[in-house]
NUZAKE-652687 format. One record per residue: residue number from 1; x, y, z of N, C-alpha, C, CB in turn. Coordinates in nm, 4 decimals, always signed. Each point is the difference from the previous one (the first is absolute). Last residue first. Glycine has a CB too. Layout:
REM residues N
<atom NUM <X Y Z> <X Y Z> <X Y Z> <X Y Z>> ...
This chain:
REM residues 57
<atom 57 <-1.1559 +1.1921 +1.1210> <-0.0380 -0.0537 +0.0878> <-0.1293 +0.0445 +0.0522> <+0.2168 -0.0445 +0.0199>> <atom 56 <+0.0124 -0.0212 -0.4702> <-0.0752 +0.0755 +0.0710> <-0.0344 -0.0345 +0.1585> <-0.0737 +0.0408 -0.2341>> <atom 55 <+0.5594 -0.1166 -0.0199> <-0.1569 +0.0138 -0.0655> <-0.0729 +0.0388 +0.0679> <+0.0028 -0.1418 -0.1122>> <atom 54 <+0.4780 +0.0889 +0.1488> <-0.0754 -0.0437 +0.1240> <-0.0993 -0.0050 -0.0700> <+0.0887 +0.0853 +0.2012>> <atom 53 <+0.2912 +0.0038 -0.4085> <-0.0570 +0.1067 +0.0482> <-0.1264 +0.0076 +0.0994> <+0.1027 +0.0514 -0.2020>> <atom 52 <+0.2187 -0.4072 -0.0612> <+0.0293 +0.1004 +0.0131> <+0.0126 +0.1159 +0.0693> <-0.0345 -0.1107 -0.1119>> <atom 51 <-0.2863 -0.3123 +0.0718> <+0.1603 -0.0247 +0.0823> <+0.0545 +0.1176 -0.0404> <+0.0576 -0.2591 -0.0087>> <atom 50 <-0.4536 +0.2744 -0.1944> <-0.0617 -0.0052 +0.1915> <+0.1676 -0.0829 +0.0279> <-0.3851 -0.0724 +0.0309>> <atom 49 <+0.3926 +0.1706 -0.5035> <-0.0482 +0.1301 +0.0648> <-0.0201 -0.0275 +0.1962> <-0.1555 +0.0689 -0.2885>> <atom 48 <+0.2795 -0.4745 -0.0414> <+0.1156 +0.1629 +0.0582> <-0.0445 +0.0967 +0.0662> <+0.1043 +0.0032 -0.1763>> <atom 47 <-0.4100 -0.3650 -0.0146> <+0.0325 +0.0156 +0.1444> <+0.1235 +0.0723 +0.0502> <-0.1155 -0.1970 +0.0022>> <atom 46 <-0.0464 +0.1449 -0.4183> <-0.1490 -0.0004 +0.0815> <+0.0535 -0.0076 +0.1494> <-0.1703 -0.1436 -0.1906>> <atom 45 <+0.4913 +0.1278 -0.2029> <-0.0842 +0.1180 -0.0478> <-0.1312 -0.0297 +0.1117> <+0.0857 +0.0215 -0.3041>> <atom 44 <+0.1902 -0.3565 +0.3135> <+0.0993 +0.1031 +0.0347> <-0.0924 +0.1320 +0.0247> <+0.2107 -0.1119 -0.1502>> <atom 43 <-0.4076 -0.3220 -0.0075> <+0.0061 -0.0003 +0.0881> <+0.0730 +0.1458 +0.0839> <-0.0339 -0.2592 -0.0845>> <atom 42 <+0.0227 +0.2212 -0.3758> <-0.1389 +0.0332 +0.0028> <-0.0320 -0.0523 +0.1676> <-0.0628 -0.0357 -0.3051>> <atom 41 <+0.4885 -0.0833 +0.1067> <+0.0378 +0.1614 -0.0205> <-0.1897 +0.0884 +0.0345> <+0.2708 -0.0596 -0.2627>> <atom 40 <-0.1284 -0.4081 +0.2791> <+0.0795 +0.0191 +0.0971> <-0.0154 +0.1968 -0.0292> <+0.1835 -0.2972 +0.0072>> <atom 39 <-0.3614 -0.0252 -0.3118> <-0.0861 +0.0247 +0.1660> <+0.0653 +0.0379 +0.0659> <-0.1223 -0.1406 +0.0211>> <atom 38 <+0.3231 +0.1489 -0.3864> <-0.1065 +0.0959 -0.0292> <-0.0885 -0.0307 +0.0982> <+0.0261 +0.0258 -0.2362>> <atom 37 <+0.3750 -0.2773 +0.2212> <+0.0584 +0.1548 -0.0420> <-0.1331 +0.1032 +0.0100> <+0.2040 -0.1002 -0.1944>> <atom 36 <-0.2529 -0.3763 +0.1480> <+0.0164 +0.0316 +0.1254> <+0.0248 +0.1575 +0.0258> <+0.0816 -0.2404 +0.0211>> <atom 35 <-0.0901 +0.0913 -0.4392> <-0.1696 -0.0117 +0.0462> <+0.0471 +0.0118 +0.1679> <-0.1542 -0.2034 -0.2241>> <atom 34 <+0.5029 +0.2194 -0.1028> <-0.0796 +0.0979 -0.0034> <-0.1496 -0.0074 +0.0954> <+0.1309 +0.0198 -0.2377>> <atom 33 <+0.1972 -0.3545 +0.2115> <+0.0804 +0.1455 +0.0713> <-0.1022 +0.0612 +0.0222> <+0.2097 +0.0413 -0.1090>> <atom 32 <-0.3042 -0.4354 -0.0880> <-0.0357 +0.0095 +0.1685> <+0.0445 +0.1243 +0.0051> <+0.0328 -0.2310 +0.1161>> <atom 31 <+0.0246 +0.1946 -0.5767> <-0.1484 -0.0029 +0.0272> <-0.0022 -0.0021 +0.1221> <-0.0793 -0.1036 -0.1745>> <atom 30 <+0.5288 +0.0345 +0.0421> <-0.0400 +0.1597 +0.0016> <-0.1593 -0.0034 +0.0344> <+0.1906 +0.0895 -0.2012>> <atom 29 <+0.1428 -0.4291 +0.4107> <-0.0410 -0.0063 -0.1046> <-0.0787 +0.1819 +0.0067> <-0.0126 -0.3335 -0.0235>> <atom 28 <+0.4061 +0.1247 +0.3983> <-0.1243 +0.0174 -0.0186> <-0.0241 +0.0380 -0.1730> <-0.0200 +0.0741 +0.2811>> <atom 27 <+0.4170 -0.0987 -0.1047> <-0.0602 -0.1348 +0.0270> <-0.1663 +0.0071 +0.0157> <+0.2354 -0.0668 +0.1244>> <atom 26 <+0.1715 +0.3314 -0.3733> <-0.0923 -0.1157 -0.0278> <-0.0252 -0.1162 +0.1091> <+0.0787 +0.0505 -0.2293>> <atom 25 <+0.1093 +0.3787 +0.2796> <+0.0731 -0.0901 -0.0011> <-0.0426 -0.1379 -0.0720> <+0.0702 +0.1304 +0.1914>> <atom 24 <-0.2972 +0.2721 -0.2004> <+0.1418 +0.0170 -0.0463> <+0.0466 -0.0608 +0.0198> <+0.0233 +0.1323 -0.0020>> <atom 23 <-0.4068 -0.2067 +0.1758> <-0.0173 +0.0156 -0.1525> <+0.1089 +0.0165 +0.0042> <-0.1926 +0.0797 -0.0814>> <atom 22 <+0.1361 -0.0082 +0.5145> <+0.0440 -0.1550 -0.0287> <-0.0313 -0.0382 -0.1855> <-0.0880 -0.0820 +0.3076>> <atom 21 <+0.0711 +0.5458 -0.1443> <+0.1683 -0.0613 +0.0808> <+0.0112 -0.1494 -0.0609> <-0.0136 +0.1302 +0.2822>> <atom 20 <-0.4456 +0.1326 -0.3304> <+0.1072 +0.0076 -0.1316> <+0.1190 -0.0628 +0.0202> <-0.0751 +0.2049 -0.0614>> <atom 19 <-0.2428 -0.2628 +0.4271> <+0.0123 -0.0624 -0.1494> <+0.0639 +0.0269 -0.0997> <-0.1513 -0.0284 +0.0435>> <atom 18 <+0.2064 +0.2067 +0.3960> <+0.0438 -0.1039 -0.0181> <-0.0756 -0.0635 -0.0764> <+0.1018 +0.0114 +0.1693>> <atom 17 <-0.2381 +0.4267 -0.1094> <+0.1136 +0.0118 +0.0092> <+0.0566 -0.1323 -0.0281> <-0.0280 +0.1888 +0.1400>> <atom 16 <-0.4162 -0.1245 -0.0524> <+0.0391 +0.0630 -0.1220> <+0.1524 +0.0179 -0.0208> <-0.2176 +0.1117 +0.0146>> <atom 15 <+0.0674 -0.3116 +0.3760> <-0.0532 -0.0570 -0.0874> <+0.0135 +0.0829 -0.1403> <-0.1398 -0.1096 +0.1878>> <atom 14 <+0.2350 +0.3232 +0.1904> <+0.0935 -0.1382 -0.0164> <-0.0301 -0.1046 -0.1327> <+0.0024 +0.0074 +0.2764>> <atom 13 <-0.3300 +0.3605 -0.1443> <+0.1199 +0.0191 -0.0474> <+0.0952 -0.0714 -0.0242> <-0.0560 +0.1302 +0.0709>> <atom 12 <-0.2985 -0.3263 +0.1790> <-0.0527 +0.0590 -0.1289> <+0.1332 +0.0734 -0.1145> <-0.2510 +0.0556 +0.1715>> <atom 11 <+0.2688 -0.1541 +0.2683> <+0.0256 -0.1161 -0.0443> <-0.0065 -0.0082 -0.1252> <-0.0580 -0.0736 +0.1733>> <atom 10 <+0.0009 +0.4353 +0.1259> <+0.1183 +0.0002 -0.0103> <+0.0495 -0.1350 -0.0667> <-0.0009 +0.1650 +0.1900>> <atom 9 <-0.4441 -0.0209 -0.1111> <+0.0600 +0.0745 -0.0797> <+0.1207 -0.0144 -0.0235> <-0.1350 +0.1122 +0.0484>> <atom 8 <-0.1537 -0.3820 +0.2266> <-0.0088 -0.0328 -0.1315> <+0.1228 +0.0738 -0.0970> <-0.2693 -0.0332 +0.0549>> <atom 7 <+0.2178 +0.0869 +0.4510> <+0.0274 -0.1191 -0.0793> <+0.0490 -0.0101 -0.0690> <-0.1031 -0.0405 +0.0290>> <atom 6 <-0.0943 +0.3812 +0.1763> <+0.1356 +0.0298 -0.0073> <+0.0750 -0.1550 -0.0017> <-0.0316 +0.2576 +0.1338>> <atom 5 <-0.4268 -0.1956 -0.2176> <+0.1103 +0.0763 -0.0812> <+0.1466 -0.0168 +0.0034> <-0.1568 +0.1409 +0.0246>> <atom 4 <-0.1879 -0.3046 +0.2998> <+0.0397 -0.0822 -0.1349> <+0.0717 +0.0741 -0.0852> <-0.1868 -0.1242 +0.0032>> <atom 3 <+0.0827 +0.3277 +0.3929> <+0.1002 -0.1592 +0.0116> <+0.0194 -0.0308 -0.1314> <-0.0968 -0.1211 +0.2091>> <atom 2 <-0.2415 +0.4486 -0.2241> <+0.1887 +0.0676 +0.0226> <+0.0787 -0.0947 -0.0002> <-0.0264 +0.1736 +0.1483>> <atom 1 <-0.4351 -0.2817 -0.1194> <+0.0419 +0.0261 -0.1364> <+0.1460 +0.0455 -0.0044> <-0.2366 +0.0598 -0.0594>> 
């Protein structure tokens, strides 16, 4: 589960970060922004905790 965290989480963020980048430039549309914007923020929220702070081992 740690491997994968220390995957997901840092992709997950990225991911909330480079949709608004490519909306402002218009190359992305606001309905993908948002819907990626919100798996990217319900992936972040489940696996920050075990890449942060290790979770339970």
């Amino acid at each position: 589960m740690k491997t994968l965290a220390k995957i997901l989480a840092p992709l997950a963020l990225a991911a909330t970060v480079v949709p608004p980048l490519l909306f402002l430039f218009k190359a992305m549309g606001e309905g993908p922004m948002k819907a990626t914007m919100l798996g990217a923020a319900v992936v972040w929220f489940a696996f920050s905790p075990h890449w942060m702070k290790g979770g339970s081992q």
